[in-house]
C-alpha positions in Angstrom: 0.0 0.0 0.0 1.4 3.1 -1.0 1.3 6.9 0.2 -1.4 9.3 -0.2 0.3 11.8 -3.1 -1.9 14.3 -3.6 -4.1 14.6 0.1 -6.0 17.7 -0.2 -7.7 15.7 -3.3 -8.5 12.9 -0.9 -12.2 12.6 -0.3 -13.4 10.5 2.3 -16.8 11.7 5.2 -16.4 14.1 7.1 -17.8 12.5 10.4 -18.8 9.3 12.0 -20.0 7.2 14.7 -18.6 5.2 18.0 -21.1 3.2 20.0 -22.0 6.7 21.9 -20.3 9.7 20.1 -20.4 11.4 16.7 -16.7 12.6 15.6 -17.5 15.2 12.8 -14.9 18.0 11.5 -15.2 21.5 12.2 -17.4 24.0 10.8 -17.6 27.8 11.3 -19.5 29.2 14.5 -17.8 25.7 16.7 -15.8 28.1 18.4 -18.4 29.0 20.8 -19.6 25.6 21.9 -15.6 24.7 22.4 -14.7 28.0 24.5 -17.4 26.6 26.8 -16.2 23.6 27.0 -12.3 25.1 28.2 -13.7 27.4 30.9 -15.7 24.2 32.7 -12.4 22.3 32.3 -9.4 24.6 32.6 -8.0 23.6 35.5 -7.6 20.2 34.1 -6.3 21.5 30.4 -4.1 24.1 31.5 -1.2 22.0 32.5 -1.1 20.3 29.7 -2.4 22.0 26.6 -0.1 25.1 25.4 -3.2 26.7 23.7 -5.2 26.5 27.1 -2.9 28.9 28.8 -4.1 31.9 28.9 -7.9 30.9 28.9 -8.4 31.7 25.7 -11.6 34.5 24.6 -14.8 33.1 22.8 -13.2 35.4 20.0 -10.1 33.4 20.1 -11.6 29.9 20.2 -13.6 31.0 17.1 -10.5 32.6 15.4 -8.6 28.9 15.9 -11.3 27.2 14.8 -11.7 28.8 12.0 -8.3 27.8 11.5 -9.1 24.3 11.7 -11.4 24.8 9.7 -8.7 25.5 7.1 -5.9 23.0 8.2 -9.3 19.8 8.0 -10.0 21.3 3.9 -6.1 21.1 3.2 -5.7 17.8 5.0 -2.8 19.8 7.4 -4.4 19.1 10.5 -7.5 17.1 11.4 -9.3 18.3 14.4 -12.8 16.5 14.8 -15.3 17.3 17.9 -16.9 14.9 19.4 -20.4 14.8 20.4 -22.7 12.9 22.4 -25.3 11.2 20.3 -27.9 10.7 23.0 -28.2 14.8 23.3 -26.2 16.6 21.0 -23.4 17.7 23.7 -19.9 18.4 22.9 -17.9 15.8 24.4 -14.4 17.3 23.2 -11.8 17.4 20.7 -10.1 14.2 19.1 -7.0 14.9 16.4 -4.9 13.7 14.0 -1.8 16.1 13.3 2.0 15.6 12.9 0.5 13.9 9.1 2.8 12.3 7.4 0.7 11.3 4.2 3.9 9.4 2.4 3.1 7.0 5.1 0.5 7.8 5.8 1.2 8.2 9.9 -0.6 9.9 12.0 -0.5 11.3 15.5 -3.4 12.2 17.9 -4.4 14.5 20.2 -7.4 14.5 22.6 -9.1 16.1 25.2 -12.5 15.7 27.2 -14.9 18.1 28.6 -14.4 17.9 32.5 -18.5 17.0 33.4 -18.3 14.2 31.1 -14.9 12.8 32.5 -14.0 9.1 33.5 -17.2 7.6 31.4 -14.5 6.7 28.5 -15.2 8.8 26.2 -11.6 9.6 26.0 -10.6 6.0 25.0 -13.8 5.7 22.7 -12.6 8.7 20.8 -9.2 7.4 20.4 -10.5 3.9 19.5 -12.8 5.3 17.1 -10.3 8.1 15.2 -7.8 4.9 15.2 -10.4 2.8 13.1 -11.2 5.7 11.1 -7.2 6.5 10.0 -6.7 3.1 9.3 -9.6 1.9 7.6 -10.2 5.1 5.7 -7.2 7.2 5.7 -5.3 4.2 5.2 -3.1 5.1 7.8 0.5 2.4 7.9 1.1 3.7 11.7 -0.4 6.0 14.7 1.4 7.7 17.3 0.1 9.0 20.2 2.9 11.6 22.5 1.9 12.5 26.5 3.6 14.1 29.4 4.8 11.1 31.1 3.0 13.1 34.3 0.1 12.9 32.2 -1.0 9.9 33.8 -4.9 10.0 32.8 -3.9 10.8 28.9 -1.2 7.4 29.2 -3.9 5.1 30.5 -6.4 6.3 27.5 -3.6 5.0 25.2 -2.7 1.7 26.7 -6.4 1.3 27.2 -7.2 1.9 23.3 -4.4 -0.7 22.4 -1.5 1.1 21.7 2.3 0.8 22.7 4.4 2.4 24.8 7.7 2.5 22.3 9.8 4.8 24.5 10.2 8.2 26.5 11.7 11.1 24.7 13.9 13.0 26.9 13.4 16.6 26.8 11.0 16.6 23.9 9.4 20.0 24.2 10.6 23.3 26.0 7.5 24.7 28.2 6.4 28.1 28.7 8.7 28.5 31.8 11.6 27.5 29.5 12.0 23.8 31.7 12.2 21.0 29.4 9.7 18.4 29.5 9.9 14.3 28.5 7.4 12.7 26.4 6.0 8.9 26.2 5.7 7.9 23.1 3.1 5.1 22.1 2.4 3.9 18.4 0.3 1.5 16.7 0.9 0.1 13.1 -1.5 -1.6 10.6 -0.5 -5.4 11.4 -1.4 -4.9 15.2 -4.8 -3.1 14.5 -5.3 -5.7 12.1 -4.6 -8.4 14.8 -6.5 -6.3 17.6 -9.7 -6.4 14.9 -9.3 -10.0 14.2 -9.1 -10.8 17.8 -12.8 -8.6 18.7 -14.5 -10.5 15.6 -13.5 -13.9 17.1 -14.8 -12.7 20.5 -17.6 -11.8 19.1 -18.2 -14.9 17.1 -17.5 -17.1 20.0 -19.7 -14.9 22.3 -22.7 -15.6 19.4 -22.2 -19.3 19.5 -22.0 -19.2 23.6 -25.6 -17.8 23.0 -27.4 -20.3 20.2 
């Protein structure tokens, strides 16, 4: 399987569906619903997200939206939101950036709305973008980077199947010029393949328990 050559000629939908969440891409006027989102949950972001420090205006979140908007038409970056299908809610923000599309690799980003934390929606987004790079965007590896003190984000990834392939020493230089690490996990086709093959035969086995 080859690269993608030409991406921003690559058609493919621009949402779909987990068991409970819709991941759709970004459209103008999301700013509003997202800057809502960051105020209930900046205490939890802050430490961890660049962009979440300073709070950022409902002006702003529109203005980097908009942006996304952007980056999702020329295939730069791919920031979907995810909503809660039972009631329309914005869950939060799943990601794929860092694209390689000679690869095509992938990494993601992700973040969840602090009312609707710990009901994994975290890991359902991640499993669900996963599925959706490698079955659509035919995607040869994902990547997933954290602050190793990040210890929430790390579980979502081990818990969504991915591997831990190493910590990179002072990876990124924070606002109060310290270094920080960062644990990198990947995924490549072969072991989502395997991971796939292994849920159908569950689920085979599970119908056959049952007739």
């Amino acid at each position: 399987m080859t690269g993608i050559d030409r991406p921003i000629l690559f058609d493919f939908p621009a949402q779909f569906e987990t068991a409970r969440l819709l991941l759709c891409a970004p459209k103008l006027g999301d700013g509003k619903m997202i800057n809502e989102a960051i105020v209930e949950s900046h205490a939890e972001l802050k430490p961890w997200l660049t962009w979440a420090n300073p709070l950022p205006s409902p002006e702003l979140s529109e203005e980097m939206n908009r942006l996304s908007v952007t980056h999702y038409i020329q295939r730069k970056v791919m920031r979907m939101n995810v909503i809660q299908k039972s009631d329309g809610l914005f869950v939060g923000v799943t990601s794929l950036h860092h694209i390689d599309w000679s690869v095509p690799a992938f990494e993601i980003g992700y973040w969840v709305r602090t009312s609707l934390a710990g009901k994994g929606y975290a890991k359902e987004s991640v499993q669900g973008i996963t599925d959706f790079a490698f079955s659509t965007l035919k995607a040869e590896r994902m990547e997933i980077r954290c602050d190793p003190r990040n210890d929430r984000s790390a579980a979502v990834a081990q818990r969504a199947g991915y591997t831990l392939e190493g910590r990179f020493r002072h990876d990124m230089r924070e606002k109060d010029d310290t270094l920080s690490d960062a644990f990198v996990f990947g995924m490549i086709r072969p072991e989502w393949e395997a991971l796939h093959s292994n849920a159908q035969a569950t689920k085979v086995t599970a119908a056959d328990a049952g007739s």
